[in-house]
C-alpha positions in Angstrom: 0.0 0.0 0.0 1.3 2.9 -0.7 1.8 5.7 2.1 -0.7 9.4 0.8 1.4 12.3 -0.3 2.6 14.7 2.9 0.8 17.5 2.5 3.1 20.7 2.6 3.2 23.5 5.0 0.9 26.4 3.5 3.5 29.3 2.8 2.5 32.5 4.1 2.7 35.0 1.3 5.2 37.4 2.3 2.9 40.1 1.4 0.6 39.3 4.2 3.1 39.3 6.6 4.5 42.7 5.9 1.1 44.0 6.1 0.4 42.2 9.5 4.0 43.6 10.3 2.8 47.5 9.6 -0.6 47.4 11.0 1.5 46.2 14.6 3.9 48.8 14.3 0.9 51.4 13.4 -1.3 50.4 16.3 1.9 50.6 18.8 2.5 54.1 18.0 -1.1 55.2 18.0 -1.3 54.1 21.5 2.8 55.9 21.9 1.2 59.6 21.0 -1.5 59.0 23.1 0.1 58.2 26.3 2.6 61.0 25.3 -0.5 63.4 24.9 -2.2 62.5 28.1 -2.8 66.1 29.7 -3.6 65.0 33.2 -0.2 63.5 34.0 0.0 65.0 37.7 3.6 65.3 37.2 3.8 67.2 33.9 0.8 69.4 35.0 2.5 71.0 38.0 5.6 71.2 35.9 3.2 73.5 33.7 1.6 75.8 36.6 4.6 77.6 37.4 5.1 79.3 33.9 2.7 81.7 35.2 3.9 85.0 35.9 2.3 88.2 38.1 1.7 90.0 34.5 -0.9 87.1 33.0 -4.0 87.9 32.0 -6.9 86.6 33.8 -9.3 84.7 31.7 -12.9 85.7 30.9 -15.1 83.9 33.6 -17.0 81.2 33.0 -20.7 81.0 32.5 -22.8 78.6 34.9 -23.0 74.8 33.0 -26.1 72.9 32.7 -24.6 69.6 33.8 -23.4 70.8 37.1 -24.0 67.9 39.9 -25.7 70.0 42.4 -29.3 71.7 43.6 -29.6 75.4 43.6 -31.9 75.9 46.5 -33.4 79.3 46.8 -33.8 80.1 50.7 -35.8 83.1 50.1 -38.7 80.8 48.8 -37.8 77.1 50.2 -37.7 75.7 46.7 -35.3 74.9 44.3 -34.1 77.2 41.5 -33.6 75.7 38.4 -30.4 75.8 36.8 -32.1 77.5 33.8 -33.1 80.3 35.9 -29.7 80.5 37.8 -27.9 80.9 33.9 -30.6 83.4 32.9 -29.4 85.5 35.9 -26.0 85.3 35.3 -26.2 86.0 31.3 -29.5 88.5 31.4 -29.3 91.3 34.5 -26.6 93.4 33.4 -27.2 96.3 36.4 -23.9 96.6 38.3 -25.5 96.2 41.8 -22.3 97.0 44.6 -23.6 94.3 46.6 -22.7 91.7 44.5 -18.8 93.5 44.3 -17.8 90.7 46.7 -19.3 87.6 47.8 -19.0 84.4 50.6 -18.8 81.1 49.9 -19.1 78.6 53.2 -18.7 74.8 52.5 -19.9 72.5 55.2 -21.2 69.0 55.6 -23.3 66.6 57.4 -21.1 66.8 61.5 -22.1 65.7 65.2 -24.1 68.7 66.4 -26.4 68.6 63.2 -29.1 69.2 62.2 -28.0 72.7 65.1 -27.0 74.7 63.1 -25.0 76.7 65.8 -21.6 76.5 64.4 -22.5 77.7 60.7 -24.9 80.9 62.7 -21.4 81.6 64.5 -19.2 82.2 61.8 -22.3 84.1 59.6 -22.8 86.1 62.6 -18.5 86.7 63.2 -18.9 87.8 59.4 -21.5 90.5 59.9 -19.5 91.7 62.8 -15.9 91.8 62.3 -15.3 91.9 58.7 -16.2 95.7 58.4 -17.9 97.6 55.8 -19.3 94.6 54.1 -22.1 95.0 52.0 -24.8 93.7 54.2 -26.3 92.0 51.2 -23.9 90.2 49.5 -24.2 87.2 47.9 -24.3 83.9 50.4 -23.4 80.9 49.1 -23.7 77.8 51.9 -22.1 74.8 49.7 -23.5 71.1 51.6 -21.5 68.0 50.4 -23.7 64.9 50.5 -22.9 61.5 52.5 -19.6 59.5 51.8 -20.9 55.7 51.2 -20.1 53.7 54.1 -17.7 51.1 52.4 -14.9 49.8 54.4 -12.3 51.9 52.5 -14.4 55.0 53.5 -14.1 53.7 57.4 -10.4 53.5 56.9 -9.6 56.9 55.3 -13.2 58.7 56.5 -13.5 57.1 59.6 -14.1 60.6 61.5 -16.7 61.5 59.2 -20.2 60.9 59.1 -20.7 58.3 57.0 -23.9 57.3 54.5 -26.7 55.3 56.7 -30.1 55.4 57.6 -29.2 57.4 60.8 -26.9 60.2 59.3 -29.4 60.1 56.2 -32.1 61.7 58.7 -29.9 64.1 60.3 -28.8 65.1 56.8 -32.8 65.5 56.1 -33.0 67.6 58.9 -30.3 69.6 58.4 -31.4 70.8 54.7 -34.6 71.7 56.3 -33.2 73.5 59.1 -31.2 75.8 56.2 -34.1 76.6 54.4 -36.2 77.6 57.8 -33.6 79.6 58.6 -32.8 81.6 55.2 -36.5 81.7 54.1 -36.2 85.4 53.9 -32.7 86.3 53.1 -32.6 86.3 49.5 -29.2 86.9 48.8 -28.3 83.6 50.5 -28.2 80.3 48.3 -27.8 77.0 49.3 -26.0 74.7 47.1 -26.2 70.8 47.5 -24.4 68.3 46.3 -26.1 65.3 44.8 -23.1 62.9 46.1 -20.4 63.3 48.0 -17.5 65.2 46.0 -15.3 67.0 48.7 -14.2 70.6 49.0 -12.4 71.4 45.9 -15.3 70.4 43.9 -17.7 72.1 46.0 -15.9 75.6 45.9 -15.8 75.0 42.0 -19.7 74.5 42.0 -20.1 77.8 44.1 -17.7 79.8 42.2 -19.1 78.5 38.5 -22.8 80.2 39.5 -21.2 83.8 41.1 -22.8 86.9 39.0 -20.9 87.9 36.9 -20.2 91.2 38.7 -18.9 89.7 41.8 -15.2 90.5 41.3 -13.7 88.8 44.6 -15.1 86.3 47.7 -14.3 85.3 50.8 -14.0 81.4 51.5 -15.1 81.1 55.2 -15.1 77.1 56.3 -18.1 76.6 58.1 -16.4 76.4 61.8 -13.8 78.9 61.7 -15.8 82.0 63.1 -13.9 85.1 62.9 -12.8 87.1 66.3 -10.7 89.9 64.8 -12.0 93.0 62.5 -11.1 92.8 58.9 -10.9 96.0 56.8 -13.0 94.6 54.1 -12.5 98.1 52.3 -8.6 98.2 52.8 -8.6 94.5 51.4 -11.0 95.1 48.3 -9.1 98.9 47.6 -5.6 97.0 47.7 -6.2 94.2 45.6 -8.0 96.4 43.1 -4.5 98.9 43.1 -2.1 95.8 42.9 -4.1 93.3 40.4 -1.0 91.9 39.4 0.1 90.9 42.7 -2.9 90.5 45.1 -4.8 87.2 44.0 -5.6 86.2 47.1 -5.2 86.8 50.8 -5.1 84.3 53.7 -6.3 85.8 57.7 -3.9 83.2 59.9 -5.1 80.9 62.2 -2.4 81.3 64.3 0.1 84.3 65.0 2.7 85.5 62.7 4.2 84.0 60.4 8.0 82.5 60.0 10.2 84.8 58.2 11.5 81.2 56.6 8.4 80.7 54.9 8.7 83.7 52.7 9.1 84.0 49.1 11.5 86.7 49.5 9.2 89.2 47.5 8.6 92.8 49.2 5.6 93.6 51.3 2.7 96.0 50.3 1.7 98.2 52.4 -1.3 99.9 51.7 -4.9 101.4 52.8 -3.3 100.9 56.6 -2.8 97.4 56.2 0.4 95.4 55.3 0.4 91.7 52.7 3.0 89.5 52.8 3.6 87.1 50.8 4.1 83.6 52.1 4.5 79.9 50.6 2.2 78.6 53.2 -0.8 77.8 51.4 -4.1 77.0 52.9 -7.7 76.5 52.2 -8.6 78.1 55.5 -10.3 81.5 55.5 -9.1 84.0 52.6 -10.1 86.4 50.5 -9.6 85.6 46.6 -10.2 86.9 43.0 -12.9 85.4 41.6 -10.6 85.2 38.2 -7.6 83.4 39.9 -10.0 80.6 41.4 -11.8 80.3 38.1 -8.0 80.6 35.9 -5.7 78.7 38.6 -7.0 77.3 41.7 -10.0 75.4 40.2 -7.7 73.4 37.4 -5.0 73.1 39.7 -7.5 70.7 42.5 -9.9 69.3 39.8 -7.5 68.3 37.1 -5.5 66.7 39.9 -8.2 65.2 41.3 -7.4 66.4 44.6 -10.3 67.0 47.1 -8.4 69.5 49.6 -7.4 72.5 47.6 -4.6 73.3 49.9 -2.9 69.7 49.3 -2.2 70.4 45.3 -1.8 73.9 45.9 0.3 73.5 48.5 3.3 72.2 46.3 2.3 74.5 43.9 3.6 77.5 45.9 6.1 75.8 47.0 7.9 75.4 43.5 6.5 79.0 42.5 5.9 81.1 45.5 5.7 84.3 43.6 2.7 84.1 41.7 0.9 81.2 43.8 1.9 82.5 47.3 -0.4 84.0 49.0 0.0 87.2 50.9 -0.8 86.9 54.7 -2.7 90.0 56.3 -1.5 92.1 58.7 -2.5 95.3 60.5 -0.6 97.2 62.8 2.2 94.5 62.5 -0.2 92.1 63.6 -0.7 89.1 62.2 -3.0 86.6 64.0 -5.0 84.9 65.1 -8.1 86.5 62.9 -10.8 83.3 63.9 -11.1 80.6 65.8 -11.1 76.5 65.1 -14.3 75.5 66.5 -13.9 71.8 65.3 -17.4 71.4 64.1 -16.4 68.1 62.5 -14.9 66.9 66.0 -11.6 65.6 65.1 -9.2 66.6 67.8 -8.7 67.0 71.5 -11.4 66.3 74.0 -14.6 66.1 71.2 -12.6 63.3 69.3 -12.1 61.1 72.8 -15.8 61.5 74.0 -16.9 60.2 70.1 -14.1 57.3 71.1 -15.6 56.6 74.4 -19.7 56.8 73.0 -18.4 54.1 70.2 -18.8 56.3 67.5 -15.2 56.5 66.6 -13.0 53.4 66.2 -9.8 53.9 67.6 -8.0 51.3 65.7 -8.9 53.3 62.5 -7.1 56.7 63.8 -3.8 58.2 61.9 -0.7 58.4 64.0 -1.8 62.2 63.8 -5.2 61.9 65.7 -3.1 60.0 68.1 -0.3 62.9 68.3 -3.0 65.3 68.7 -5.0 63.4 71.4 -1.6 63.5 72.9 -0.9 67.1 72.7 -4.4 67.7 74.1 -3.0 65.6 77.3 -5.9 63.0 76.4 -4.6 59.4 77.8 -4.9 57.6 74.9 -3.6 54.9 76.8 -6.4 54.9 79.3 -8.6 55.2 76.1 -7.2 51.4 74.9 -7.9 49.8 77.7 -11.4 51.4 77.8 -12.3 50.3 74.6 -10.3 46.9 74.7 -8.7 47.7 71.2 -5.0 48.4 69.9 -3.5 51.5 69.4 -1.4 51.7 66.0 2.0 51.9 66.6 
């Protein structure tokens, strides 16, 4: 019997293969440029912030967007606004009103004492009285993030926060109604909510985004850092308006005076009886700002970055260019702080974070080595704490 014919191997023209061959090659470096063109790089973004200099032009400000995530709630009449209205406001009215020269935004979210509403009627109430000559009516803006879910990654980094369940979902209930109560007649106060939790930078963006068009600067005032020191609101506004190439925005200290070694080494204005300098020490704490420089700088600086405390991002920001992202520090009389208070609404330090610990509504297995260092500091035993609650300390 004779054996069948081997069949031979089927040659693969060589044309094929060159064409398989370039269609690799093209494919490889389509994906190549793209990586390469990949804007949001963190690294090669703050490279690019520091070309700015004190002599760029501010850009023209944005108008409000239709697909912002939040609720305009109108105080004044307990309902919500909708965004249509909000834009027609912006894009329509056209009278320069002076009241609208300078406005506040104050973020808060869901804490302890809620739905009180003590700590947020403090700091309104510090504004009215120590920042003076303020235009009694300008423009509010109460930001309220919503509830982070209660995921186990959230109890790890959030633990100290409120977290989404069907107890903090009530209080949060009952704190939006307590806002609208209490604003019912004060039109010039908005409340803006968040329809999920998105953190601070986003939330400033939101506020700023929906500012008429004629409001020029603002005040960021966090919801539990009442002021207990007069501000010459007309000595800040004059300045900044004489020295628009310099004065984008101005932090009131926490604490006193500020280390000479933080400086940028630029000169200090003095103006209007008051004195700026200019610091690297960035912060998110209270400040007066240019509506322009949050809307050209600060806003693509935390969002692009994806950062949800401005200060963070900006932070290394003004520390690689400290002349035109430092902010100047005010002083009066040579002094320099403290303008407010910490009221620690959010009950994160000292004795308020030990009696959450001791209730069982803190974990103290889940605290940083800093909550620890601060309980500390606060002379709070922390070891008396552990035995308390049966549970390890971190090391």
């Amino acid at each position: 019997m004779v054996p069948p014919a081997r069949r031979r191997p089927r040659k693969i023209p060589s044309f094929t293969i060159l064409i398989s061959l370039l269609l690799g090659i093209y494919l490889i470096a389509i994906f190549v440029v793209a990586r390469l063109c990949y804007i949001t790089d963190q690294t090669e973004f703050l490279n690019s912030l520091p070309q700015r200099t004190p002599k760029d032009s501010f850009a023209p400000a944005a108008a409000a967007s239709d697909d912002l995530p939040y609720d305009v709630i109108s105080a004044a009449h307990g309902d919500k606004t909708t965004k249509e209205s909000v834009s027609l406001e912006l894009t329509v009215d056209r009278k320069i009103d002076d009241s609208r020269e300078t406005a506040i935004i104050i973020p808060t979210h869901l804490v302890p004492s809620h739905p009180s509403l003590h700590y947020l009627m403090e700091v309104i109430n510090s504004i009215k009285s120590y920042v003076i000559d303020l235009h009694p009516e300008a423009p509010i803006i109460i930001t309220v993030d919503n509830l982070k879910a209660d995921s186990m990654e959230n109890r790890a980094t959030h633990g100290l926060f409120l977290l989404d369940n069907e107890e903090n979902r009530m209080k949060f209930k009952l704190f939006l109604e307590a806002l609208t109560k209490q604003f019912e007649n004060d039109h010039h106060i908005k409340i803006l909510v968040s329809e999920s939790a998105v953190g601070l930078a986003k939330n400033l963006q939101n506020a700023v985004n929906i500012l008429h068009r004629d409001t020029k600067y603002m005040y960021i005032i966090q919801h539990d850092l009442p002021f207990i020191k007069e501000i010459n609101h007309t000595a800040v506004v004059k300045t900044a308006n004489e020295y628009p190439d310099l004065v984008r925005i101005i932090r009131f200290n926490l604490y006193g005076a500020v280390n000479d070694s933080y400086g940028c080494g630029e000169p200090d204005i003095h103006a209007n009886g008051i004195t700026l300098k200019k610091f690297k020490k960035w912060s998110d704490q209270n400040h007066f700002a240019s509506v322009e420089h949050y809307k050209r700088d600060i806003i693509i600086a935390t969002t692009k970055a994806k950062h949800v405390f401005p200060e963070a991002r900006l932070q290394q920001i003004a520390n690689k260019n400290c002349t035109y992202y430092g902010p100047y520090y005010y002083y009066y009389n040579n002094y320099g702080g403290p303008w407010y208070k910490h009221r620690d609404a959010t009950e994160r330090y000292g004795a308020k974070l030990a009696a959450r610990i001791e209730r069982g509504d803190v974990d103290i297995s889940a605290l940083s080595k800093g909550n620890l260092k601060d309980l500390e500091m606060n002379h709070i035993n922390t070891t008396k704490l552990q035995l308390e609650m049966g549970l390890k300390i971190p090391k």
